[in-house]
C-alpha positions in Angstrom: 35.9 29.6 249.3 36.3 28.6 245.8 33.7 26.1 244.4 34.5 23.8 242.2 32.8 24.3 238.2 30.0 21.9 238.1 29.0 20.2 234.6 25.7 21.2 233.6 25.0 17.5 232.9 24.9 18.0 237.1 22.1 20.9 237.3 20.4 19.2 234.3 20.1 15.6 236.2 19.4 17.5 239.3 16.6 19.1 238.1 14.7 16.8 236.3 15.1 14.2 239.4 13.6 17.4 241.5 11.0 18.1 238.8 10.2 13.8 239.2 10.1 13.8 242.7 7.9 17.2 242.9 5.4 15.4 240.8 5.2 12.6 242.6 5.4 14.0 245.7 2.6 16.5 245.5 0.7 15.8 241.9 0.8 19.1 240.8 -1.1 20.2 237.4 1.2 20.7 234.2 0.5 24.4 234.5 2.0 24.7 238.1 4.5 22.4 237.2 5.5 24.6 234.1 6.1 27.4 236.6 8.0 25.4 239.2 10.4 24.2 236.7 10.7 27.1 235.1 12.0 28.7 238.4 14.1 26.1 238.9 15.8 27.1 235.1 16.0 30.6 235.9 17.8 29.9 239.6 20.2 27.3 237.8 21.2 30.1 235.3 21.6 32.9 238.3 24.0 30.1 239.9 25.9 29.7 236.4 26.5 33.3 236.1 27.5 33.6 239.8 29.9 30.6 239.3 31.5 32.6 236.3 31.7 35.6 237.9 33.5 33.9 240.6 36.0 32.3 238.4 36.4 35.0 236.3 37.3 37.3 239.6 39.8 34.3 240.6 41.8 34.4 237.6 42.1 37.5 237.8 43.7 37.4 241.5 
């Protein structure tokens, strides 16, 4: 199944409404929020480069 390329404007609204509602939610300290988000970065970037790699394998079809 090929996805469609989502804008990063998508992960980047997506994330901070996440990183908004995990504070609210659970009022964790900056520290712990720090790390939370910065998971968050990392997996958006590991879907990024999966997206490419998928595209790049599909133009290549």
């Amino acid at each position: 199944m090929i996805h469609p390329a989502i804008p990063p404007t998508t992960y980047a609204h997506l994330l901070k409404r996440s990183v908004i509602q995990a504070k609210h939610l659970f009022k964790f300290p900056p520290a712990i929020a720090k790390k939370i988000i910065y998971i968050c970065l990392a997996s958006k970037q590991m879907m990024q480069n999966q997206l490419q790699r998928c595209l790049k394998t599909n133009t290549q079809l």
